[in-house]
C-alpha positions in Angstrom: 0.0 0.0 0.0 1.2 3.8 -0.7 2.0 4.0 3.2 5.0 1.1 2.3 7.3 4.5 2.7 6.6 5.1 6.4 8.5 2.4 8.0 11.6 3.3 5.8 14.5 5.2 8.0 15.5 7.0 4.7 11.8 8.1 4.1 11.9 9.7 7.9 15.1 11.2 7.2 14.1 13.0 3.7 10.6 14.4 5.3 11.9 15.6 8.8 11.2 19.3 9.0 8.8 19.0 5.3 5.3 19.4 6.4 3.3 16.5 4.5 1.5 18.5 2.5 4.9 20.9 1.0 6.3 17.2 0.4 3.3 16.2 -1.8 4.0 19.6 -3.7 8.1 19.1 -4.4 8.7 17.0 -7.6 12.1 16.0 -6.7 11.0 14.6 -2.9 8.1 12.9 -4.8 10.1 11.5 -6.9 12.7 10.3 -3.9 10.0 9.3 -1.7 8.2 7.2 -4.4 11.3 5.4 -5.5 12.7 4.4 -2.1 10.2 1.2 -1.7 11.1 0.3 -4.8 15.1 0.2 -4.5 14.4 -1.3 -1.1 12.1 -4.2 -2.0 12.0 -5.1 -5.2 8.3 -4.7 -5.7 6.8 -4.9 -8.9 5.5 -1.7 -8.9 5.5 1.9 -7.7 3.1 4.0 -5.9 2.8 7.6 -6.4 3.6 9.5 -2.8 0.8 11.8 -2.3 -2.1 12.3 -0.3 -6.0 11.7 -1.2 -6.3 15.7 0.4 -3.9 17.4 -2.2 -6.5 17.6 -4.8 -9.2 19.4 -2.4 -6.2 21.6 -1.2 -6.0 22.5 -4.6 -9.7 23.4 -5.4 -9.2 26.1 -2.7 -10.2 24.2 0.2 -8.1 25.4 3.6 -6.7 22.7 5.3 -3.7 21.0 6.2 -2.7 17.7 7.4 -1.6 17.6 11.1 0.9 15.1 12.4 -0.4 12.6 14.4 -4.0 13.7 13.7 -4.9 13.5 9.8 -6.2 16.6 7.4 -7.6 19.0 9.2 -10.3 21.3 7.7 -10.3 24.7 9.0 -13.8 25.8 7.4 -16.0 22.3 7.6 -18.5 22.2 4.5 -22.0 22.7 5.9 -23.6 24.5 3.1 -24.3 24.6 -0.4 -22.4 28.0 -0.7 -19.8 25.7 1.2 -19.9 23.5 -1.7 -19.5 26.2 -4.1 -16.0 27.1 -2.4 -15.0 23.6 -4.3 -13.8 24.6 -7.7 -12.7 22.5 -10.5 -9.4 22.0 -10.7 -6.9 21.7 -14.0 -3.5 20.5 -14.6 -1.9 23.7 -13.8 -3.4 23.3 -9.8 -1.3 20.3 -9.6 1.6 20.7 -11.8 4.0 19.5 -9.2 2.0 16.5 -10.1 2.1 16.4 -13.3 6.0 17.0 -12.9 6.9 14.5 -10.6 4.7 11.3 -12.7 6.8 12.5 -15.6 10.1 12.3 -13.7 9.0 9.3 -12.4 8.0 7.3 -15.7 11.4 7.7 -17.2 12.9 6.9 -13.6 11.3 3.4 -13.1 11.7 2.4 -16.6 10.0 -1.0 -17.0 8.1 -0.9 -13.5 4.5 0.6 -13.9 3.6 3.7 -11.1 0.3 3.7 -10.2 -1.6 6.9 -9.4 -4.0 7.6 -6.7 -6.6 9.7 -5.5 -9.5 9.9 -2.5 -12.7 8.7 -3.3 -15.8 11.3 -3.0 -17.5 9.9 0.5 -13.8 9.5 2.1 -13.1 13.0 1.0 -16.7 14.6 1.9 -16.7 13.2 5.4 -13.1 15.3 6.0 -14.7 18.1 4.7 -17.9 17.6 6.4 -16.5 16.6 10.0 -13.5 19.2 9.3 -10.9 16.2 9.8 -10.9 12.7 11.3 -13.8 10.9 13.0 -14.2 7.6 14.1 -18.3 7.8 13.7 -18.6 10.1 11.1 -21.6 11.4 13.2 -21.9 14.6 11.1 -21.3 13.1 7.3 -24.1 10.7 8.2 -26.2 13.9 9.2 -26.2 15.3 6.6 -26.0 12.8 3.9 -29.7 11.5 5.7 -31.0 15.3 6.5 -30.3 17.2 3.3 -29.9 14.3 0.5 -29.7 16.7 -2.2 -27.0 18.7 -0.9 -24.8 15.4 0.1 -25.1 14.6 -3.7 -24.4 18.0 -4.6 -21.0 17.6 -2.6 -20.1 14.2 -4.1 -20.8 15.1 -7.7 -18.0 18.5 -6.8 -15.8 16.3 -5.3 -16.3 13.6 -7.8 -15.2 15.8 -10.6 -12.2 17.4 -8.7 -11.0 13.2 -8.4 -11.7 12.0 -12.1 -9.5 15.6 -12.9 -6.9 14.6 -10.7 -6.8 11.1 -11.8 -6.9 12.3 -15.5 -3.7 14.7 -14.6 -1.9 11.2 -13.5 -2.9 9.3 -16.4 -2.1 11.7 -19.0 1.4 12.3 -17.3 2.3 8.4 -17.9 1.0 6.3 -14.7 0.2 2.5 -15.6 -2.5 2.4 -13.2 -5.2 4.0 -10.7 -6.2 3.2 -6.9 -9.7 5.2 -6.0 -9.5 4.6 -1.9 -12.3 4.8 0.2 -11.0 3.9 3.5 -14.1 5.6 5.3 -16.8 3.6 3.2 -17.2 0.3 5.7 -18.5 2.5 7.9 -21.5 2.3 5.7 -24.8 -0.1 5.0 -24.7 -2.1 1.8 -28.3 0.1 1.5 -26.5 3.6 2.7 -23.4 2.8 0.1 -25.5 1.9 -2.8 -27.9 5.3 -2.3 -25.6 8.0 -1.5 -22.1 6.6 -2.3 -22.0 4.0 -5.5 -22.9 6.9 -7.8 -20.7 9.3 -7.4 -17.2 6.3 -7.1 -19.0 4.9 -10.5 -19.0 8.7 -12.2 -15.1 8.5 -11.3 -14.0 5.1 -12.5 -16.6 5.4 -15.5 -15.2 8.7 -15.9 -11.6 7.1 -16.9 -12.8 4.9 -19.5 -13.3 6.6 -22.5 -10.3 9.2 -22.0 -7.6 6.9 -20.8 -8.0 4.6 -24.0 -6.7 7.0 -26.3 -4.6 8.9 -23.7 -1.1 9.3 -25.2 2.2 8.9 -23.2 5.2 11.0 -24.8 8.3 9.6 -24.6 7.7 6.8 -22.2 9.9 4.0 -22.0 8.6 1.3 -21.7 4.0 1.1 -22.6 2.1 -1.6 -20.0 -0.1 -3.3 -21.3 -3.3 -1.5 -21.2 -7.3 -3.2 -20.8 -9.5 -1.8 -23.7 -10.9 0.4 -21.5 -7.4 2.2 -20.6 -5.3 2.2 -17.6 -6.1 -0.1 -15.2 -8.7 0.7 -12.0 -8.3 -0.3 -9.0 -11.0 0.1 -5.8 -9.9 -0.3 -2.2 -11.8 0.2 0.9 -11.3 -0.6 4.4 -14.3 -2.5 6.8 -15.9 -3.0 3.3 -16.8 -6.7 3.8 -20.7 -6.5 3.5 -20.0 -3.8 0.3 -17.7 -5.7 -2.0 -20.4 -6.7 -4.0 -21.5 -3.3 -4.0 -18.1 -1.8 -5.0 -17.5 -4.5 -7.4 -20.4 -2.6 -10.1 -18.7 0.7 -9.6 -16.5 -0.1 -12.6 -12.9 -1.0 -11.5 -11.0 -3.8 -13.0 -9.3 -4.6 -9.7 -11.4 -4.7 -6.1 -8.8 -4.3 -3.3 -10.1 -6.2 0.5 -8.5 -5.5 3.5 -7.6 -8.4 5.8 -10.7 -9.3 7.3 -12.0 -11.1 4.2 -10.7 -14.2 3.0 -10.0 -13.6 -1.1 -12.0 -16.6 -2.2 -14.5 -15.3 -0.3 -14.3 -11.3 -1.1 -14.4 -13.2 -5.0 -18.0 -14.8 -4.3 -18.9 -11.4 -3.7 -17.4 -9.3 -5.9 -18.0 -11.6 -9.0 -15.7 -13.7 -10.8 -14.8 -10.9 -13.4 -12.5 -8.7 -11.2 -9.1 -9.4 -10.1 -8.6 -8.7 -6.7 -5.4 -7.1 -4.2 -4.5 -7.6 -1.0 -4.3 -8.8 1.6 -2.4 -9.6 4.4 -2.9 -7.8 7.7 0.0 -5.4 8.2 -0.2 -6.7 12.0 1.0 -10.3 11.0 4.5 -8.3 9.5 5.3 -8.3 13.4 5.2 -12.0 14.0 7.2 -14.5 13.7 8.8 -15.6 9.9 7.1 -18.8 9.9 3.4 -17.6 11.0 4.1 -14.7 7.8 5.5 -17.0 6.0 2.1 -18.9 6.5 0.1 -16.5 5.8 1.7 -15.5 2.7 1.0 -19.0 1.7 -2.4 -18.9 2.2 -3.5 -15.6 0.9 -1.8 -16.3 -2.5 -3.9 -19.7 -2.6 -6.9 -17.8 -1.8 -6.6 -15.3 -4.5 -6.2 -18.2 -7.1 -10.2 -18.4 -6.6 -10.2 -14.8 -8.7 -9.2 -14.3 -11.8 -6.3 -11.9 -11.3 -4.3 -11.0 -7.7 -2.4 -8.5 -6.9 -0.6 -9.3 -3.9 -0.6 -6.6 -1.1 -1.2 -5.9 2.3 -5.1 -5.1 3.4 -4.3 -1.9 4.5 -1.5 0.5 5.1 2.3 -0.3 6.3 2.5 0.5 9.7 5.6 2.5 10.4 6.8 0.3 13.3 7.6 -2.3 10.6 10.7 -3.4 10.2 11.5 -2.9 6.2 13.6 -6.2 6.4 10.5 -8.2 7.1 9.1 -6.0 4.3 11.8 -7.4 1.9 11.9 -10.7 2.7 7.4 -10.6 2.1 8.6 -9.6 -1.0 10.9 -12.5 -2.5 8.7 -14.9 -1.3 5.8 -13.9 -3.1 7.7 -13.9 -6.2 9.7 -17.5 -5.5 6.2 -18.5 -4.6 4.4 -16.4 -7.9 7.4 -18.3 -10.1 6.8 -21.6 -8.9 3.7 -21.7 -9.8 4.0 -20.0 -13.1 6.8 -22.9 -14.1 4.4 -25.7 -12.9 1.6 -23.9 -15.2 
């Protein structure tokens, strides 16, 4: 996952003193920052150090992300002239973006980067609660009191993402993660009414201009599905919703660690590929209880038609990177094996 950075002693060393958000907005730390997981571990591919907040930064929303706390939002929408403060953002709002995908593509050569960006219910409940909340008591408020303006707000922010995402595809990334990490706090009935919309409009969105995107002088060209790059969708608590997000367009459905993957792929439908998704937590254990692990969740994701190997959530930054490493090389001894035996 994009956090993979955090438990890296060279990632702590490049940020100290760089407030998150200034570090999102340098080219040249991006660029650092994004390839330091890759040098370390040998992963297959490279994720694009940002946050899901730098795009609503950029539509002219005041906030700023607080250590140990999460974005903070100094004026909290509550309003449909709130949601007018939103504006619609273009490439030059995030041409540190723009920059650093294009530094980064010629960088990584061969290895794919894949892009990001917040989904519209994870980003309207920062907005709405003005930062963090474990029961999102106000986003529910108002998404069941005022309907029309809670789908006012996600259409907005739904059209800052696709532009953001659009940004990253046209500058050359192989691939796109929309995360909603705040959706399992959801009904499957809640999700489907006032969320599925506005992540479909998104990943829709992609289709018909990231087919004919072109990529300037890129290395190396993935190959691309016929509907463009790649779309990934990741939530976290999102067991009872996988079916749900599994019609909201993506190619890839990411489950965090509570769900078994031959499970989360009765759900989701035997069409999508999935990711994930070993608990960061078990990266603490013992070798042989990860190494079991490991095991299983790559037999599990043989159920789906495509896995992508990852964690189920975020790398916590207690983790020791040589753990990290070792992960690694033993999902591609065990990933070769299996390809020789056919």
């Amino acid at each position: 996952m994009r956090q993979a950075g955090r438990s890296l002693p060279e990632y702590r060393e490049i940020r100290a003193n760089v407030p998150m958000l200034e570090s999102c907005r340098r080219p040249e730390l991006v660029t650092e920052i994004t390839l330091q997981p890759v040098r370390r571990h040998g992963v297959d591919a490279a994720i694009l150090f940002s946050d899901i907040v730098v795009p609503v930064a950029a539509a002219g929303i005041d906030l700023d992300i607080v250590p140990g706390t999460g974005p903070v939002v100094a004026e909290p929408i509550r309003t449909a002239a709130d949601v007018q403060r939103i504006r619609q953002i273009t490439r030059d709002d995030v041409s540190y973006v723009d920059e650093a995908v294009r530094q980064l593509v010629v960088e990584l050569g061969d290895t794919p980067l894949i892009g990001f960006a917040g989904a519209p219910f994870t980003l309207a409940s920062y907005l709405v609660e003005g930062g963090p909340s474990r029961n999102h008591v106000k986003t529910k408020a108002l998404m069941y009191g005022d309907p029309e303006l809670w789908h006012a707000l996600c259409a907005r922010l739904a059209e800052v993402t696709l532009s953001f995402l659009r940004v990253q595809i046209e500058a050359g990334v192989s691939a796109v993660q929309l995360f909603d990490s705040w959706a399992g706090a959801l009904s499957e009935a809640d999700y489907r009414r006032f969320v599925l919309p506005h992540s479909t409009a998104v990943l829709s969105g992609l289709v018909d201009d990231c087919s004919g995107s072109g990529h300037g002088d890129r290395r190396a060209e993935p190959e691309r599905s016929p509907d463009g790059v790649p779309r990934i969708h990741f939530g976290v608590g999102t067991a009872e919703l996988l079916g749900a997000m599994g019609e909201a367009g993506a190619d890839v459905v990411g489950v965090d660690w509570r769900t078994p993957l031959d499970v989360a792929t009765g759900r989701i439908g035997a069409d999508k590929a999935v990711q994930g998704n070993l608990d960061p937590c078990v990266l603490f254990a013992p070798w042989p209880v990860i190494e079991a692990e490991v095991r299983r969740i790559l037999k599990q994701g043989r159920a789906a038609p495509g896995h992508v190997f990852n964690l189920g959530h975020g790398v916590l930054p207690e983790t020791d990177p040589e753990v990290l490493t070792r992960v690694v090389a033993l999902v591609h001894e065990l990933s070769s094996r299996r390809a020789d035996q056919g």
